[in-house]
N, C-alpha and C positions, 0 to 999 in steps of 0.2 A: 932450222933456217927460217927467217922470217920472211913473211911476202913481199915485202921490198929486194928484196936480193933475188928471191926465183924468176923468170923470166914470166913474159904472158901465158905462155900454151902451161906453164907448170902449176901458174896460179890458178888459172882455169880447171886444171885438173883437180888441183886438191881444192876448190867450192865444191866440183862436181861430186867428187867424193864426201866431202861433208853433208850433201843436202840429200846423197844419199841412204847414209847412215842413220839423219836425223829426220829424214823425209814423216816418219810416225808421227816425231814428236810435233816437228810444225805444223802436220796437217791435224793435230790435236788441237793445237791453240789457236788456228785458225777456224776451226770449231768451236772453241771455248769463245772466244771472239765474237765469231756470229750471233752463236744464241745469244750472249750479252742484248748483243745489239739490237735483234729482232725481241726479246725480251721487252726489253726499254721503250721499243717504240710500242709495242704489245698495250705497255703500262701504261702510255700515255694516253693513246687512243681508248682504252678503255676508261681512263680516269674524266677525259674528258666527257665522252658518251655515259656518263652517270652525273655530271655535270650536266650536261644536258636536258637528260630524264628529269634530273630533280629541279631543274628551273621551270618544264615545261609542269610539273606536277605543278607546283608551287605560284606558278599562274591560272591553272584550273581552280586551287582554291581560293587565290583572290577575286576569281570571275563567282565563285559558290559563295562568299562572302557579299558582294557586291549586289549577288539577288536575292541574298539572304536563306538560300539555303543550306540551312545549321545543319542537317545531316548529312549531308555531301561534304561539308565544311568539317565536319566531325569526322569523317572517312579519311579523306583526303591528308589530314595534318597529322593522324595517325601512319596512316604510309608512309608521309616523308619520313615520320621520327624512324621509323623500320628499316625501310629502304635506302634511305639516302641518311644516314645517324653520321657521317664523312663528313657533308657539306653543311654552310650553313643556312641552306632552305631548312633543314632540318628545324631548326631554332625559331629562325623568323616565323615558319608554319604554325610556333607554339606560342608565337608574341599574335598572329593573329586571332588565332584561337582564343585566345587570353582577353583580349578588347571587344571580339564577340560575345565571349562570356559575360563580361563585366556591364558592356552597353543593355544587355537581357537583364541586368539584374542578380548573374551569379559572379557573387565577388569571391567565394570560396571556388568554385571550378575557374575561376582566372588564376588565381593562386598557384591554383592544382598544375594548368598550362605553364603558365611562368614561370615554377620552380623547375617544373621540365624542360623547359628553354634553358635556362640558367647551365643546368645540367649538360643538355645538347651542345654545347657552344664550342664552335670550334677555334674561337679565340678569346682573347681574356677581355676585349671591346662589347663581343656581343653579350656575354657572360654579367659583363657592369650593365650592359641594356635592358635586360632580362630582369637585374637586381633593381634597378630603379623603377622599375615596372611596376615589380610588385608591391615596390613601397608604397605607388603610387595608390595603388588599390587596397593598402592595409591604413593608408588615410580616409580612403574614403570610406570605409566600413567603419571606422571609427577607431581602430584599434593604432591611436598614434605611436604608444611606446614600444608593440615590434616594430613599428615602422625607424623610429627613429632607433633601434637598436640596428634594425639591417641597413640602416645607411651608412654605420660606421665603418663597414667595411668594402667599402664602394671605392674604388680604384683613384688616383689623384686625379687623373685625366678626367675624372666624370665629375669631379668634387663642385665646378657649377652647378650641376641638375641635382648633385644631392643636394647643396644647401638649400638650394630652393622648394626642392621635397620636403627638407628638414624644418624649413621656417612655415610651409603649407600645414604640417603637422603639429607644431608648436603651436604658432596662432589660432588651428581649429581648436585644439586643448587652452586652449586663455593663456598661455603665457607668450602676451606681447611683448617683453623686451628682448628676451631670448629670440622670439619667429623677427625681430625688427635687424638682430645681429644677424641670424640666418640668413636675412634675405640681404643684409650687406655686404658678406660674407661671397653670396652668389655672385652678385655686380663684379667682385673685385677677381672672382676667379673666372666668370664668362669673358669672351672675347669682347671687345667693343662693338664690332659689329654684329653680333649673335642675334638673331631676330627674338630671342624670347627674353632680351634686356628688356624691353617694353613692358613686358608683363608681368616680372620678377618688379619693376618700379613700380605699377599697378597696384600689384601683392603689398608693396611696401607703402605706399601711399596711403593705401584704405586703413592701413592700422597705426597710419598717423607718422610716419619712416620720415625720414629726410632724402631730397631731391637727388636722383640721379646723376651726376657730373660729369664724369669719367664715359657716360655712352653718350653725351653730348655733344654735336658738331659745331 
């Protein structure tokens, strides 16, 4: 007989009977349920509160940076990578590390940080930030041809700041026509409004390039 046909007190009875029967199994799922839930919220709260942690580290070593001290600043960017290897303080902590290095003079312990950034990263933006970095720093050591080797593989999305790494490294190696394409190459892939259009023209100007257009109002 279906429920439509029994009358109210009949239907009543046979739920009552049912919820009897299966009273185990709901108040299982309504357990299975719970935890879910309090689970979830578990995760969040805790994912945030390490989120936290690692922002609040990662401003003590910008403040250790800021007065300059290197071994607080050496502590510090080692934790994040340890403790917080999730977020990406972790990375940034290795890009700074990495500009303290290089600003002292150590262009191999930049390298060292920056490859580790690279590695850290928890997306494939910071990752590209990391790799231009080091390019950056395997120019100025002199050593243009890993540079301009690891810029081939530098993300499209970054392909501005690589050309322009690319042409930085060419023209310190004397080949002007190539660092002249590099650096038109940059113009045509940065934004019009990019603030480092100025200096990519700069770059271009001193080795004799032609005039900027396309960032002009």
């Amino acid at each position: 007989m279906s429920l439509e046909m029994m009358d109210e007190h009949e239907r009543g009875e046979r739920v009552r009977r049912w919820l009897h029967d299966n009273s185990g199994s709901l108040l299982g799922g309504i357990a299975v349920g719970l935890l879910c839930f309090f689970a979830w919220q578990w995760w969040q709260d805790s994912g945030l509160q390490a989120e936290q942690a690692a922002a609040a580290d990662y401003q003590s070593l910008t403040d250790a940076i800021e007065r300059k001290d290197a071994e607080l600043g050496e502590t510090l960017s080692q934790s994040l990578a340890e403790k917080h290897s999730t977020t990406a303080y972790s990375a940034l902590a290795q890009m700074q590390l990495g500009a303290t290095r290089l600003s002292g003079g150590d262009a191999d312990g930049a390298l060292a940080v920056l490859k580790r950034a690279q590695s850290l990263a928890v997306s494939p933006a910071l990752a590209a930030l990391a790799q231009t970095r080091q390019a950056r720093v395997l120019v100025a050591a002199g050593k243009f041809d890993e540079a301009l080797a690891l810029l081939n593989g530098v993300p499209a999305g970054f392909r501005g700041i690589a050309d322009e790494i690319r042409g930085d490294a060419l023209a310190a190696a004397g080949r002007r026509e190539e660092a002249v394409k590099a650096y038109e190459d940059a113009l045509t892939h940065l934004d019009a409004n990019a603030a480092t259009r100025g200096i990519v023209q700069l770059k271009l100007d001193s080795i004799g390039g032609p005039a900027d257009t396309d960032g002009q109002s």
